[in-house]
MARFI-273441 format. One record per residue (C-alpha): residue number from 1; residue in three letters; x, y, z. Coordinates in steps of 0.001 Angstrom, whole numbers. Example, Ala and Ser with C-alpha at 12.3 -4.5 7.8 and 13.67 -1.06 7.14 Angstrom:
BEGIN
+-----+-----+---------+---------+---------+
|   i |  aa |       x |       y |       z |
+-----+-----+---------+---------+---------+
|   1 | ALA |   12300 |   -4500 |    7800 |
|   2 | SER |   13670 |   -1060 |    7140 |
+-----+-----+---------+---------+---------+
This chain:
BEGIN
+-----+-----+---------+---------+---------+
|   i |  aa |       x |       y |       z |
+-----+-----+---------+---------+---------+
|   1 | UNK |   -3637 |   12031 |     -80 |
|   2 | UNK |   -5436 |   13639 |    3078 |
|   3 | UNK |   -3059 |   16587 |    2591 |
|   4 | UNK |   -4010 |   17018 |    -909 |
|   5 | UNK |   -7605 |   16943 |    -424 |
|   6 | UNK |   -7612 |   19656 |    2213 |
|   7 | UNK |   -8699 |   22953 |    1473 |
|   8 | UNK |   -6611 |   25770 |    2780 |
|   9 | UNK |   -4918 |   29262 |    1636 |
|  10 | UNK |   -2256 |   29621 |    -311 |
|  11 | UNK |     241 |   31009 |    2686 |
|  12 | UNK |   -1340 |   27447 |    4413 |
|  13 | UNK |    -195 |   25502 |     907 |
|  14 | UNK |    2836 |   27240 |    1006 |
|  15 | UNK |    3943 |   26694 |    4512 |
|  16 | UNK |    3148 |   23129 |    4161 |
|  17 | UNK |    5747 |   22625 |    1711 |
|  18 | UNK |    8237 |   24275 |    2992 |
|  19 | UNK |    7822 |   21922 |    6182 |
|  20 | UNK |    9159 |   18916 |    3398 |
|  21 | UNK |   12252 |   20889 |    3510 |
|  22 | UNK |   12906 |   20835 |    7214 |
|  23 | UNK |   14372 |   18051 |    8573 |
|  24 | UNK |   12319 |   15671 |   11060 |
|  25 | UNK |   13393 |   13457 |   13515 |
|  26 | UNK |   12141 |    9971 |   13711 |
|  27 | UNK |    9925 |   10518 |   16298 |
|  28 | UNK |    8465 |   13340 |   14482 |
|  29 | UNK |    8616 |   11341 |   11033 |
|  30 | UNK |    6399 |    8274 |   13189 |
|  31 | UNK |    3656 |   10903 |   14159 |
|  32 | UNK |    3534 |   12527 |   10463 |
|  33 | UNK |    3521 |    9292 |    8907 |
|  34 | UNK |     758 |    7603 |   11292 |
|  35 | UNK |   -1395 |   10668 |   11121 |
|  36 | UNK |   -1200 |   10679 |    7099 |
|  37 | UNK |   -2445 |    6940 |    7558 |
|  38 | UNK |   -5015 |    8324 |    9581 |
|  39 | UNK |   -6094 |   10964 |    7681 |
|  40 | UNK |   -5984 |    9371 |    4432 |
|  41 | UNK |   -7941 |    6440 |    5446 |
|  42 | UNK |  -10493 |    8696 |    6270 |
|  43 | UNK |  -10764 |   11064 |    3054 |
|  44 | UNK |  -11035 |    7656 |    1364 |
|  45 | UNK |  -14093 |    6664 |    3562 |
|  46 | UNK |  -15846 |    9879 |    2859 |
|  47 | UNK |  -15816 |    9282 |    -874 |
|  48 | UNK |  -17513 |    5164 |    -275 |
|  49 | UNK |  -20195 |    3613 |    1170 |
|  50 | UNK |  -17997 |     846 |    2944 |
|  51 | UNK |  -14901 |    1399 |    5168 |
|  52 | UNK |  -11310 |    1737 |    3510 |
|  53 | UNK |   -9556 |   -1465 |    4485 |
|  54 | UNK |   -6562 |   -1203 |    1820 |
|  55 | UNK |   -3419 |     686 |     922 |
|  56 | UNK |   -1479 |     590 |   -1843 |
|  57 | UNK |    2050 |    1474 |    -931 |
|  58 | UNK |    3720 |    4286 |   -3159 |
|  59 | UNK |    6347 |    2534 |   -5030 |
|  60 | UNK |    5724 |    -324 |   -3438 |
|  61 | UNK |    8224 |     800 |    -173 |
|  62 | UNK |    7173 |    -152 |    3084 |
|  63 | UNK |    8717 |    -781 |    6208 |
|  64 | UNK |    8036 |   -2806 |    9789 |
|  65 | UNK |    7397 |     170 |   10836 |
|  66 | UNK |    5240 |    1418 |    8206 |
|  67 | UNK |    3433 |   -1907 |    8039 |
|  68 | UNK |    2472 |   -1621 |   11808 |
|  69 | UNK |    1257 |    1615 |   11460 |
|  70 | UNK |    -859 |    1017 |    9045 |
|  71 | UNK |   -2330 |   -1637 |   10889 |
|  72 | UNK |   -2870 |     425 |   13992 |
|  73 | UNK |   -4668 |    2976 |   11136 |
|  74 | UNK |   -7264 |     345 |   10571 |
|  75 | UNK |   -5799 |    -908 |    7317 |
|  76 | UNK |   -6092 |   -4667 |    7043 |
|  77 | UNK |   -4799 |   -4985 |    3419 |
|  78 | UNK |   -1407 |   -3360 |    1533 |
|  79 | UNK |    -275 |   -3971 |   -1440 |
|  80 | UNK |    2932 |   -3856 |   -3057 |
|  81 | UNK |    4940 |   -3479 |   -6624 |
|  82 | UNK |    6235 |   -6523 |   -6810 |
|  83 | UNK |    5243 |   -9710 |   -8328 |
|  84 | UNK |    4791 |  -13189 |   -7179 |
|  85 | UNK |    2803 |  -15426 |   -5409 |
|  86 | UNK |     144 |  -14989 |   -2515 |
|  87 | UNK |     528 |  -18033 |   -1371 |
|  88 | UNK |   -2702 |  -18744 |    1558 |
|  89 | UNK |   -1937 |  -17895 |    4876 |
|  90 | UNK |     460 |  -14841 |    3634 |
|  91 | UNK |     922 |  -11818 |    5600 |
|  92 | UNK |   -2291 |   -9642 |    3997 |
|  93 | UNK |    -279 |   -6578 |    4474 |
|  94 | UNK |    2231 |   -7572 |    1638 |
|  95 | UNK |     -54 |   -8729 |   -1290 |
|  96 | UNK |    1891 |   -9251 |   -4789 |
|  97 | UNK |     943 |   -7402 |   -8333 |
|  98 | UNK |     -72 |  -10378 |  -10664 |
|  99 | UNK |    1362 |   -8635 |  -13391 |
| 100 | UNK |    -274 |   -8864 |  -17045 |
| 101 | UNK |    1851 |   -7682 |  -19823 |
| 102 | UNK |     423 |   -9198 |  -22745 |
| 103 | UNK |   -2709 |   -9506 |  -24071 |
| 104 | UNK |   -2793 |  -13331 |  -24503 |
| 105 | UNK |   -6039 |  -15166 |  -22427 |
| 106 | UNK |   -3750 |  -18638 |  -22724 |
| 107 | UNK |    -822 |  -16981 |  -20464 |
| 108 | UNK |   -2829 |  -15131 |  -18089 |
| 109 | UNK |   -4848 |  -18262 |  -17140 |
| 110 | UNK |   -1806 |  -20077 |  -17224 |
| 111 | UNK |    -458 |  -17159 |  -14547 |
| 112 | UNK |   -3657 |  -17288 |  -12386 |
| 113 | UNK |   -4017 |  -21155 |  -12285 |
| 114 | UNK |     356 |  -20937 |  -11286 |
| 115 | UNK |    -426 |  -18569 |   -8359 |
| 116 | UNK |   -3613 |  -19924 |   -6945 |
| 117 | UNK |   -2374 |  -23283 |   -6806 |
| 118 | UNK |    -873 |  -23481 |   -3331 |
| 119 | UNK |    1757 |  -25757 |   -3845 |
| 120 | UNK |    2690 |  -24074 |   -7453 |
| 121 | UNK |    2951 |  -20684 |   -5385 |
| 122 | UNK |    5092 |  -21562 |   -2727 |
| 123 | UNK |    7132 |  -23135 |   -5717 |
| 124 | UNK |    6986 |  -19796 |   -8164 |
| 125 | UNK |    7160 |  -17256 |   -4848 |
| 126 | UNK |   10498 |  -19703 |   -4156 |
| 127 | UNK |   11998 |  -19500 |   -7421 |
| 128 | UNK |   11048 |  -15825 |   -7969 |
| 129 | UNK |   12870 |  -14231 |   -4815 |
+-----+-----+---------+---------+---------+
Protein backbone atom coordinates (compact mmCIF):
# COMPACT_ATOMS: atom_id res chain seq x y z
CA UNK A 1 0.00 0.00 0.00
CA UNK A 2 2.85 2.49 1.20
CA UNK A 3 4.60 1.64 -2.09
CA UNK A 4 1.67 2.49 -4.09
CA UNK A 5 0.98 5.70 -2.55
CA UNK A 6 4.47 7.05 -3.08
CA UNK A 7 5.17 9.44 -5.62
CA UNK A 8 8.24 8.88 -7.68
CA UNK A 9 9.52 8.84 -11.52
CA UNK A 10 8.88 6.51 -13.79
CA UNK A 11 12.75 5.05 -13.96
CA UNK A 12 11.95 4.99 -9.77
CA UNK A 13 8.45 2.91 -10.70
CA UNK A 14 10.27 0.97 -12.96
CA UNK A 15 13.20 -0.07 -10.92
CA UNK A 16 10.93 -0.95 -8.18
CA UNK A 17 9.43 -3.64 -10.07
CA UNK A 18 12.02 -5.07 -11.41
CA UNK A 19 13.36 -5.56 -7.68
CA UNK A 20 9.99 -8.24 -7.46
CA UNK A 21 11.95 -10.13 -9.91
CA UNK A 22 15.15 -10.54 -7.98
CA UNK A 23 15.33 -13.01 -5.61
CA UNK A 24 15.59 -12.08 -1.72
CA UNK A 25 16.83 -13.88 0.99
CA UNK A 26 14.90 -14.29 4.13
CA UNK A 27 16.65 -11.92 5.94
CA UNK A 28 16.12 -9.47 3.27
CA UNK A 29 12.35 -10.67 2.76
CA UNK A 30 11.96 -9.92 7.03
CA UNK A 31 13.25 -6.25 6.53
CA UNK A 32 10.98 -5.63 3.24
CA UNK A 33 8.11 -7.13 4.78
CA UNK A 34 8.43 -5.27 8.34
CA UNK A 35 9.17 -2.00 6.66
CA UNK A 36 5.93 -2.39 4.29
CA UNK A 37 4.10 -2.89 7.78
CA UNK A 38 5.69 0.13 8.75
CA UNK A 39 5.12 2.15 6.05
CA UNK A 40 1.70 1.18 5.35
CA UNK A 41 0.52 1.69 8.79
CA UNK A 42 1.56 5.02 8.42
CA UNK A 43 0.01 6.13 4.90
CA UNK A 44 -3.13 4.78 6.58
CA UNK A 45 -2.72 7.20 9.60
CA UNK A 46 -2.22 10.15 7.37
CA UNK A 47 -5.57 9.65 5.68
CA UNK A 48 -7.60 9.39 9.68
CA UNK A 49 -7.96 11.19 12.57
CA UNK A 50 -7.23 8.10 14.92
CA UNK A 51 -4.23 5.69 14.74
CA UNK A 52 -4.37 2.53 12.34
CA UNK A 53 -4.64 -0.40 14.71
CA UNK A 54 -5.82 -3.11 11.99
CA UNK A 55 -4.70 -5.14 9.01
CA UNK A 56 -6.45 -7.08 6.86
CA UNK A 57 -4.23 -9.80 5.53
CA UNK A 58 -4.19 -10.17 1.59
CA UNK A 59 -5.81 -13.40 0.96
CA UNK A 60 -6.10 -14.02 4.22
CA UNK A 61 -2.14 -15.58 4.41
CA UNK A 62 -0.24 -14.88 7.33
CA UNK A 63 2.46 -16.37 9.07
CA UNK A 64 4.20 -16.46 12.86
CA UNK A 65 6.33 -14.52 11.43
CA UNK A 66 4.16 -12.18 9.72
CA UNK A 67 1.86 -12.04 12.72
CA UNK A 68 4.81 -10.84 14.98
CA UNK A 69 5.76 -8.35 12.76
CA UNK A 70 2.87 -6.85 12.54
CA UNK A 71 2.64 -6.60 16.07
CA UNK A 72 6.04 -5.04 16.48
CA UNK A 73 4.43 -2.46 13.53
CA UNK A 74 1.91 -1.32 16.05
CA UNK A 75 -0.94 -3.36 14.65
CA UNK A 76 -3.10 -4.78 17.41
CA UNK A 77 -5.85 -6.27 15.15
CA UNK A 78 -5.61 -8.70 11.72
CA UNK A 79 -8.01 -10.14 10.11
CA UNK A 80 -8.34 -13.05 8.02
CA UNK A 81 -10.49 -14.88 5.04
CA UNK A 82 -11.77 -17.39 6.78
CA UNK A 83 -14.87 -17.99 8.64
CA UNK A 84 -15.77 -19.06 12.06
CA UNK A 85 -16.01 -18.17 15.41
CA UNK A 86 -14.20 -15.44 17.62
CA UNK A 87 -14.65 -17.06 20.43
CA UNK A 88 -13.54 -14.32 23.71
CA UNK A 89 -10.18 -14.45 24.71
CA UNK A 90 -8.99 -15.32 20.91
CA UNK A 91 -5.76 -14.29 19.61
CA UNK A 92 -6.94 -10.54 18.14
CA UNK A 93 -4.45 -10.97 15.44
CA UNK A 94 -6.53 -13.81 13.73
CA UNK A 95 -10.17 -12.43 13.69
CA UNK A 96 -12.72 -14.60 11.43
CA UNK A 97 -15.00 -13.12 8.34
CA UNK A 98 -18.67 -13.65 9.59
CA UNK A 99 -19.63 -14.32 6.24
CA UNK A 100 -23.21 -13.15 4.88
CA UNK A 101 -24.29 -14.69 1.70
CA UNK A 102 -27.85 -14.24 1.65
CA UNK A 103 -30.00 -11.64 2.17
CA UNK A 104 -32.26 -13.28 4.82
CA UNK A 105 -32.41 -11.06 8.47
CA UNK A 106 -33.70 -14.66 10.14
CA UNK A 107 -30.17 -16.43 9.20
CA UNK A 108 -27.90 -13.69 9.84
CA UNK A 109 -29.26 -13.21 13.41
CA UNK A 110 -29.33 -16.74 13.70
CA UNK A 111 -25.30 -16.51 12.59
CA UNK A 112 -24.53 -13.58 14.99
CA UNK A 113 -26.46 -14.96 18.07
CA UNK A 114 -24.25 -18.73 17.01
CA UNK A 115 -20.92 -16.82 17.16
CA UNK A 116 -21.36 -14.49 20.05
CA UNK A 117 -22.54 -17.07 22.24
CA UNK A 118 -19.35 -18.31 23.87
CA UNK A 119 -20.12 -21.70 24.40
CA UNK A 120 -21.97 -21.99 20.77
CA UNK A 121 -18.53 -20.62 19.32
CA UNK A 122 -16.16 -22.78 20.78
CA UNK A 123 -18.79 -25.46 19.57
CA UNK A 124 -19.19 -23.99 15.72
CA UNK A 125 -15.17 -22.85 15.64
CA UNK A 126 -14.84 -26.88 16.76
CA UNK A 127 -16.97 -28.31 14.24
CA UNK A 128 -15.89 -25.87 11.49
CA UNK A 129 -11.99 -26.63 11.48
Amino acid sequence: LATALREGSQEEREAEFASFLIPESSDQWRVRVAEELVDSRVAVSRWHDSDCAAIAWPWGKTTEDTTRMAREAGYHLAFLTCSGANVPGADPMGIKRFPVKKPDLVRFALGLWLRFNPTLAKLYGFLHR
